[in-house]
RODREN-321775 format. One line per field, with one value per residue: residue in one letter; x, y negated, z of N, C-alpha, C in turn. Coordinates in steps of 0.02 Angstrom, whole numbers, plus 50000, padded with zeros to 5 digits. Atoms other than C-alpha are relative to their C-alpha. Example, Ala and Ser with C-alpha at 12.3 -4.5 7.8 and 13.67 -1.06 7.14 Angstrom:
BEGIN
resn = [a/s]
n_xx = [50045/49958]
n_yy = [50059/50059]
n_zz = [50000/49997]
ca_xx = [50615/50684]
ca_yy = [50225/50053]
ca_zz = [50390/50357]
c_xx = [50045/49961]
c_yy = [49940/49945]
c_zz = [50000/50037]
END
This chain:
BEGIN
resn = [x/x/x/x/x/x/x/x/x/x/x/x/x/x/x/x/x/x/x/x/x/x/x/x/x/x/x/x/x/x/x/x/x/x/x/x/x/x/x/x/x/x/x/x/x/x/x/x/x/x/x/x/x/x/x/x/x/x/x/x/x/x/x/x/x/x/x/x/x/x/x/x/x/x/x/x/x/x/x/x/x/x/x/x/x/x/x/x/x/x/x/x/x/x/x/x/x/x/x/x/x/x/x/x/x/x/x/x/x/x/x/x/x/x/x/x/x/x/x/x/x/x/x/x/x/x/x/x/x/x/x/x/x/x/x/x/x/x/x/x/x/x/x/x/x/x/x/x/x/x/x/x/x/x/x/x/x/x/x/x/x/x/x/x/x/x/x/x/x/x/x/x/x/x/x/x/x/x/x/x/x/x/x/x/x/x/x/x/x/x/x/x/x/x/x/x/x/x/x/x/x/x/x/x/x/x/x/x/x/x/x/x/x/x/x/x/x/x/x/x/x/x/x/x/x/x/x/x/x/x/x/x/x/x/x/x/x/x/x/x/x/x/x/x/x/x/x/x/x/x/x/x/x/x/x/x/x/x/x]
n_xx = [49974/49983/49997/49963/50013/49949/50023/49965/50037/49970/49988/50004/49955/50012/49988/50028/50081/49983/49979/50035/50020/49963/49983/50036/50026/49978/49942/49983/50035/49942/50012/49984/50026/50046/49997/50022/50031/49987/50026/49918/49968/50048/49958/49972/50056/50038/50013/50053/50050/49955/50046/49974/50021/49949/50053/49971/49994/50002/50061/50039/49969/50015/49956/50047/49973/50067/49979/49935/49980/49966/49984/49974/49938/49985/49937/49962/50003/50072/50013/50054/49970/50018/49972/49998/50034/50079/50026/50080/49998/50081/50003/50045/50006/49966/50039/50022/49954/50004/49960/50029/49993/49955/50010/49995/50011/49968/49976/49967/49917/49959/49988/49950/49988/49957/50015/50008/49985/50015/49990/50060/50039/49986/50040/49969/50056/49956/49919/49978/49993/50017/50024/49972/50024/49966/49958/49988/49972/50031/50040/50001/50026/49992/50029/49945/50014/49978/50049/49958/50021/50015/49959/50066/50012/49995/50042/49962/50023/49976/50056/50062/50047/50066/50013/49960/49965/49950/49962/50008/50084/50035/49998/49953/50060/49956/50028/49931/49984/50012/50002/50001/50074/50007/50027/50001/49983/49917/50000/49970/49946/50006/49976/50043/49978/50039/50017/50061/50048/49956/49958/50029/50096/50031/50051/50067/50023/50003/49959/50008/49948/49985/49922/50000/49944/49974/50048/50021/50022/50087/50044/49967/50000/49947/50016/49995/50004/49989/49970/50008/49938/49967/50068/50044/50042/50074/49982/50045/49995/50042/49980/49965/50069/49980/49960/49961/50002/50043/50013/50016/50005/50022/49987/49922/50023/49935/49933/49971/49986/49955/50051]
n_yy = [49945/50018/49951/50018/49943/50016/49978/49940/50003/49940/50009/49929/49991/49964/49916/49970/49986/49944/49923/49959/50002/49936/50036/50063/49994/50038/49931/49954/49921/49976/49966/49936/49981/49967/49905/49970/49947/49968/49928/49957/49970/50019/49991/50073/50031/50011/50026/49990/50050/50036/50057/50025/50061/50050/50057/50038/50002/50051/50046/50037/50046/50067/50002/49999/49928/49956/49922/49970/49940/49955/49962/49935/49985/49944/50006/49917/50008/50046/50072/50034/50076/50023/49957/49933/49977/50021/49938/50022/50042/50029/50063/50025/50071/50060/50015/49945/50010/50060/49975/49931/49954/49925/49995/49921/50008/49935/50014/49950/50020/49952/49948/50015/49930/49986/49998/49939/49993/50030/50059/50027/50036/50035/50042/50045/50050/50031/49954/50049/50052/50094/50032/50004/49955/50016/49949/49965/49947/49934/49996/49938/49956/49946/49953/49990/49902/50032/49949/49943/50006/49940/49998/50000/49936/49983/49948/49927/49962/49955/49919/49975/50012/49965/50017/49976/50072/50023/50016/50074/50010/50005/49919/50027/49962/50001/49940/49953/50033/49970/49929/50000/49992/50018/49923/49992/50077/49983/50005/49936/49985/49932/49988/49975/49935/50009/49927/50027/49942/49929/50036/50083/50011/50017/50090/50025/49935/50031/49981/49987/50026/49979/50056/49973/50051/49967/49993/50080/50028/49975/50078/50056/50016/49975/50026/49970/50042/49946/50066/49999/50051/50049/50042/49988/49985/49984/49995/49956/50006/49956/49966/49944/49971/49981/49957/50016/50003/50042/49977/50054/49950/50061/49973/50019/50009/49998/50061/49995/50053/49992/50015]
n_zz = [50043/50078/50054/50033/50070/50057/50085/50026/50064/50008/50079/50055/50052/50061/49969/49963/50045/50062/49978/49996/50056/50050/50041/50047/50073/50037/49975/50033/49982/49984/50030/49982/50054/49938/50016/50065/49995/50082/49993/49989/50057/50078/50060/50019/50064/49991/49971/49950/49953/49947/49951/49965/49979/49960/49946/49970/49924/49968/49982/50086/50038/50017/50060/50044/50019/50020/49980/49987/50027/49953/50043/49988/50017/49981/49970/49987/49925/49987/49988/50061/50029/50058/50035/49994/50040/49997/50028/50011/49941/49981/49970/49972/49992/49953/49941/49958/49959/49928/49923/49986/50059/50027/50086/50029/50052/50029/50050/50050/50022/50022/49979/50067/50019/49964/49933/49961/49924/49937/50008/49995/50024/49951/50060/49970/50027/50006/50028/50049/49946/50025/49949/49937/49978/49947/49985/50054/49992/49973/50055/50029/49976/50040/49956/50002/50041/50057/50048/50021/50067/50039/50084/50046/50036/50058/50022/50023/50037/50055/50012/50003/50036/49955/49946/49962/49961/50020/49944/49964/49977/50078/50037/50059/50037/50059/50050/50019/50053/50031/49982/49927/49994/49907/49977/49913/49996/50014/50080/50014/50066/50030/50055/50042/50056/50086/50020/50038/50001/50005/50041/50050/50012/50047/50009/49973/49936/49924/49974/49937/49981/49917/49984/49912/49975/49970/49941/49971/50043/49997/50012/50042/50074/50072/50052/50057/50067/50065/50066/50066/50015/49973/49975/49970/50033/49971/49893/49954/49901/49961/49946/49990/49931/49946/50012/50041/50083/50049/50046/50070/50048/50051/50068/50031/50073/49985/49984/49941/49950/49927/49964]
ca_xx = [53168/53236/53197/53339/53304/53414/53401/53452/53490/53530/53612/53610/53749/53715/53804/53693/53497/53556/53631/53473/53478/53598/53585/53523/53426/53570/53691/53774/53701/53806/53769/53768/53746/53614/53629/53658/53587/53652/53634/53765/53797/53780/53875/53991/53892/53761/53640/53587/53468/53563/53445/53524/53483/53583/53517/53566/53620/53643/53564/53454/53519/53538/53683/53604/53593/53450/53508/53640/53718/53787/53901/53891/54057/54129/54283/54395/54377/54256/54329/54242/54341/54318/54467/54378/54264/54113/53988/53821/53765/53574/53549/53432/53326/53361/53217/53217/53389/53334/53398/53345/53299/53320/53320/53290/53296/53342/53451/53503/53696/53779/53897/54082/54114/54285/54229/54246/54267/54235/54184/54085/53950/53974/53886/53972/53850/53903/54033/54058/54099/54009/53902/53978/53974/54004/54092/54164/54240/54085/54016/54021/53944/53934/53845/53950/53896/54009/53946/54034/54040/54032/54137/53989/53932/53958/53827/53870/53790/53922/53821/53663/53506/53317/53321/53469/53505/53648/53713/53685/53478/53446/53435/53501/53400/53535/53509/53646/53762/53779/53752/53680/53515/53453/53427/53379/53427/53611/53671/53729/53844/53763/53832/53690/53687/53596/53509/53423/53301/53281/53461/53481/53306/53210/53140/52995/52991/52972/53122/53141/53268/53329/53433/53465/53533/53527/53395/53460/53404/53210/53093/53234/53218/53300/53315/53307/53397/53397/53515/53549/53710/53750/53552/53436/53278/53168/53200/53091/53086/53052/53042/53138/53006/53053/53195/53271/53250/53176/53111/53067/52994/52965/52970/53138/53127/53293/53482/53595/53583/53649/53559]
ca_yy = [44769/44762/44847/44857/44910/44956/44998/45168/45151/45297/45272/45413/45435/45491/45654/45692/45646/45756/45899/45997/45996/46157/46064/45889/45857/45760/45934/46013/46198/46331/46472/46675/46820/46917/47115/47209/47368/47493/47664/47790/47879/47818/47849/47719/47636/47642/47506/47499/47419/47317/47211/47070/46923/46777/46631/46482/46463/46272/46121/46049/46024/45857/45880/45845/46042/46167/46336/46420/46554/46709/46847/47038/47111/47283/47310/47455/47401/47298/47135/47045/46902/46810/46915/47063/47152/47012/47135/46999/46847/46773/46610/46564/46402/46250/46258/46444/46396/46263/46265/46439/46530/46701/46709/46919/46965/47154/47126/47242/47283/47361/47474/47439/47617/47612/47605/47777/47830/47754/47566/47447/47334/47173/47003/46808/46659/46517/46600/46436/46331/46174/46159/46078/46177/46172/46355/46411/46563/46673/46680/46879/47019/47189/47366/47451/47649/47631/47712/47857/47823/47978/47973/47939/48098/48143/48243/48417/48485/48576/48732/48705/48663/48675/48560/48628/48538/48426/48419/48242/48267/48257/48392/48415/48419/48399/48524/48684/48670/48768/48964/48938/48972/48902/49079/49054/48851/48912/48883/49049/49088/49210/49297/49321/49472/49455/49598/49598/49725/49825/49771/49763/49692/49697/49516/49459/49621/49567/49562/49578/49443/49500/49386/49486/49369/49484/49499/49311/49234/49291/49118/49045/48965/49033/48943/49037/48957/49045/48924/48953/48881/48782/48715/48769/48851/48915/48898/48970/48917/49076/49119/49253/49387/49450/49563/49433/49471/49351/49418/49312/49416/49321/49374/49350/49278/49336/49285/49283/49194/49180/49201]
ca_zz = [58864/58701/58534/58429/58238/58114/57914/57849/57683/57579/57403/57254/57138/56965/56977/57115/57013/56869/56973/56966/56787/56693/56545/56494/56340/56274/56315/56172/56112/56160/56037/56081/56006/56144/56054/55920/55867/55704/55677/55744/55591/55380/55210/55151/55003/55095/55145/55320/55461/55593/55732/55781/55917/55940/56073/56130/56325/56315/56284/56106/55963/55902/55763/55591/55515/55447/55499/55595/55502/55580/55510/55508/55518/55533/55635/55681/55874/55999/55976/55839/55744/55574/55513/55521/55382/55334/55262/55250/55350/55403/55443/55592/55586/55674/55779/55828/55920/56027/56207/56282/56140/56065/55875/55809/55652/55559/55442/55281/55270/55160/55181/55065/54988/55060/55239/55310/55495/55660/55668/55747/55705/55755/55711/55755/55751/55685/55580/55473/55637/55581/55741/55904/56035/56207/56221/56041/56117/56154/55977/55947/55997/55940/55969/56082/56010/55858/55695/55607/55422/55311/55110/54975/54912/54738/54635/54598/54439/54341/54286/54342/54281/54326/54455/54526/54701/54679/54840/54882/54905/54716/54582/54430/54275/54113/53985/53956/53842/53678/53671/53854/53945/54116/54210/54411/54386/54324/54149/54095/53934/53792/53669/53528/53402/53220/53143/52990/52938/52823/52721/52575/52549/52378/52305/52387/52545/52709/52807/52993/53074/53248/53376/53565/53674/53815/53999/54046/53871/53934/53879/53776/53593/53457/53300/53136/52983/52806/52669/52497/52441/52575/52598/52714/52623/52762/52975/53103/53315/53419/53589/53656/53763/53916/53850/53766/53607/53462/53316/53124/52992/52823/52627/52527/52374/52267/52274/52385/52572/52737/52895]
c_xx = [50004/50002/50044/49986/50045/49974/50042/50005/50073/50006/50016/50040/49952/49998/49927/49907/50000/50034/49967/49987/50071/50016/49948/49979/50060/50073/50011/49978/50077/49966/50030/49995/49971/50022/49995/50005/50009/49979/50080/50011/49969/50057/50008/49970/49936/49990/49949/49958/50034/49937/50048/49991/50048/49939/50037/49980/50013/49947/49987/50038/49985/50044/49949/50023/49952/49994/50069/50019/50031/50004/49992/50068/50007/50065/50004/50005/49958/50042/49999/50045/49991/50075/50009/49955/49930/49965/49930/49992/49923/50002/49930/49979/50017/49974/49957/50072/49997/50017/49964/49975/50015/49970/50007/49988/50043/50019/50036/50069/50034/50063/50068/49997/50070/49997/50003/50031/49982/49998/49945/49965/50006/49964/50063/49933/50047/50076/50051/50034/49995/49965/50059/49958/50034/50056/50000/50033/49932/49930/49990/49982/50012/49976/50065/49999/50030/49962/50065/49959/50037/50042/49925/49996/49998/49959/50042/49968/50037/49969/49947/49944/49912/49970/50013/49985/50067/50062/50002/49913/49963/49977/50026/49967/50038/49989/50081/50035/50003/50014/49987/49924/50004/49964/49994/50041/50108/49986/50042/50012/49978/50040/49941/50028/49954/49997/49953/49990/49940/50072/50044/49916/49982/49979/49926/49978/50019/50075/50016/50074/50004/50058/49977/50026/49979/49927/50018/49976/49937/49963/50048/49995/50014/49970/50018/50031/50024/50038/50024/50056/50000/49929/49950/49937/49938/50054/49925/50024/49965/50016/50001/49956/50060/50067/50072/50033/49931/49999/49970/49972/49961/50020/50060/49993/50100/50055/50027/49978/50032/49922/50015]
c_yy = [49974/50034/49982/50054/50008/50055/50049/49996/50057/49974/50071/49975/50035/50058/50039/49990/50044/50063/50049/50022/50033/49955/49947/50002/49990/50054/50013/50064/50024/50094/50090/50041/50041/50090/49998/50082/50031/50071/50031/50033/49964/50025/49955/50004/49987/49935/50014/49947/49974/49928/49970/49933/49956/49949/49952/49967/49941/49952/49980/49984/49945/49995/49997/50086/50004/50063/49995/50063/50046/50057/50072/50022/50079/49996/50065/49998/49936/49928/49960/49933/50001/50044/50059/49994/49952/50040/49954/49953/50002/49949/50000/49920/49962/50017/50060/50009/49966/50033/50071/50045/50041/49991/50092/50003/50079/49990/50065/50012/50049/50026/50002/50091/50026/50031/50067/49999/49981/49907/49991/49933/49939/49921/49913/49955/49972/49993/49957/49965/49940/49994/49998/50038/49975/50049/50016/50077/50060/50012/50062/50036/50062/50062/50035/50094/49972/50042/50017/49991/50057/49991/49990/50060/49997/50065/50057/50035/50059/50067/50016/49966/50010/49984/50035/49927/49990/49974/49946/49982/49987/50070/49973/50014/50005/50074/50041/49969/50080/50093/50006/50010/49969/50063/49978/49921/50005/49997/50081/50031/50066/50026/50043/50039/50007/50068/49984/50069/49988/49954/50043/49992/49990/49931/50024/50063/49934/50032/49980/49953/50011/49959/50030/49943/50031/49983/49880/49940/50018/49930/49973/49989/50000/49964/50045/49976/50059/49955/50058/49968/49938/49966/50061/50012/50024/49986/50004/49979/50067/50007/50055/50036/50021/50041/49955/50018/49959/50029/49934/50060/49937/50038/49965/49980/50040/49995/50033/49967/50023/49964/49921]
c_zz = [49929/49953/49926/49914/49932/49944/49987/49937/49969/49914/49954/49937/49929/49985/50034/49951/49962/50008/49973/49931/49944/49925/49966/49947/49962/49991/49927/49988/50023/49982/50005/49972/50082/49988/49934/49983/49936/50024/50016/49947/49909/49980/49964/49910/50002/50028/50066/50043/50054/50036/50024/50033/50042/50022/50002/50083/50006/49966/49931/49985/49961/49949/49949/49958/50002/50019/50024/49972/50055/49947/50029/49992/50026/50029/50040/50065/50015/49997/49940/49976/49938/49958/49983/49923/49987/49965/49952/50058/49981/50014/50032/50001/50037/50072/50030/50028/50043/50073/50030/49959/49956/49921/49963/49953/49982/49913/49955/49994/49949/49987/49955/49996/50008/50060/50022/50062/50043/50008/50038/49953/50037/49962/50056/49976/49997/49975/49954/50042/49970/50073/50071/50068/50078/50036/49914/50016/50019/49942/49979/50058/49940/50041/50040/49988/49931/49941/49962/49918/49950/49927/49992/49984/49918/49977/49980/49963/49940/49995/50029/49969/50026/50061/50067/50071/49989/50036/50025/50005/49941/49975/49946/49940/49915/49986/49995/49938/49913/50002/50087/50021/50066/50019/50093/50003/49998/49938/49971/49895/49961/49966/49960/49928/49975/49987/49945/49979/49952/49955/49973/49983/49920/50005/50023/50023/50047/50039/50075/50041/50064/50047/50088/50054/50084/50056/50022/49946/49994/49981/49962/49936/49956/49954/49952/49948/49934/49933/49947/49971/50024/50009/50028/49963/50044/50094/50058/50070/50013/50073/50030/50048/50057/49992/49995/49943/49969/49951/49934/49960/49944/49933/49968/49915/49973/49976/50039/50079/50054/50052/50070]
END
């Protein structure tokens, strides 16, 4: 009998050792953006909060570089390109992109004061295109709940006062303007009426200066002035009681004057 032996020999391609392996060290990245997250409603001028995490799905980078930048953009529909609205960018480090790796970060945006209506939020990594890449086409993302942007609000204080509200979440605290009182945080228009008492007055009697300025001039400050050819000789601050009336009483030396 005869034992016949023969050699099996099995050879391995290249291809085939490195199959098992998605992407080699020596791979290209291949830079994503994972999600991004705004608010459904703001007011253009405003700045808001926007989460956003780009990754990379291929392999280490080895290009010489310090950060990958990535842009916020606004856009009037979901598909995100560099000729849309840049608003604000972030740059992620080198070496919180490495192969598999999610990079998060909430970034501030603000908000052009044009912008009104329906838009989304949308971010691109790599918005400069300096890094090589192994896919440049799948650099954007964007939320897909768009956000509804509001006009700026404009304060509204004409005629009030007192820490009026101002309609945009303020108040309003500017002072009336002349012959005016703040009554119930409204500026309200007097018309004051002089009285002097007794008249004509003897030199050096007491004489009784009267100024009504009506129920909504209640707490307000009347000034007194007494001149003398054209100069001021005596002036008096009073406040007006509850009636709104102010009263002065003072001795006359005498002459002529004006009250």
């Amino acid at each position: 009998m005869t034992n016949c032996v023969r050699a099996l020999v099995v050879a391995f391609t290249a291809s085939t050792v490195f199959a098992a392996s998605p992407h080699p060290a020596w791979a290209t990245p291949d830079f994503i953006v994972v999600g991004v997250d705004g608010p459904s409603s703001a007011t253009a001028g405003q700045s808001i909060s926007v989460t956003v995490r780009v990754g990379n799905q291929g392999g280490s980078i080895t290009q010489s570089g310090v950060y990958i930048r990535t842009s916020i953009i606004l856009s009037t529909d979901p598909t995100i390109s560099l000729s849309d609205s840049q608003l604000t960018t972030f740059d992620a480090p080198r070496d919180g992109l490495q192969s598999g790796l999610v990079y998060p970060v909430n970034v501030p945006v603000p908000l052009p004061s044009w912008a009104t209506g329906s838009y989304y939020i949308g971010a691109y990594v790599d918005s400069p295109l300096y890094w090589t890449e192994t896919n440049d086409n799948n650099n954007t993302g964007y939320d897909s709940s768009p956000i509804t942007v509001s006009g700026a609000c404009t304060p509204s204080c004409g005629g009030k006062c007192g820490g009026a509200p101002d309609g945009c979440g303020g108040s309003c605290t500017g002072s009336c303007g002349t012959n005016q009182v703040c009554s119930n945080q409204s500026c309200v228009t007097i018309s004051p009426s002089l009285g002097i008492s007794p008249n004509p007055v003897t030199a050096n009697q007491n004489v009784t200066f009267t100024c009504t300025l009506g129920s909504a001039g209640a707490g307000a400050t009347v000034a007194f002035f007494v001149t003398q050819n054209g100069t001021i000789v005596a002036s008096q601050q009073v406040t007006a009681n509850g009636n709104g009336v102010a009263t002065w009483t003072r001795a006359h030396e005498p002459g002529s004057w004006w009250l």
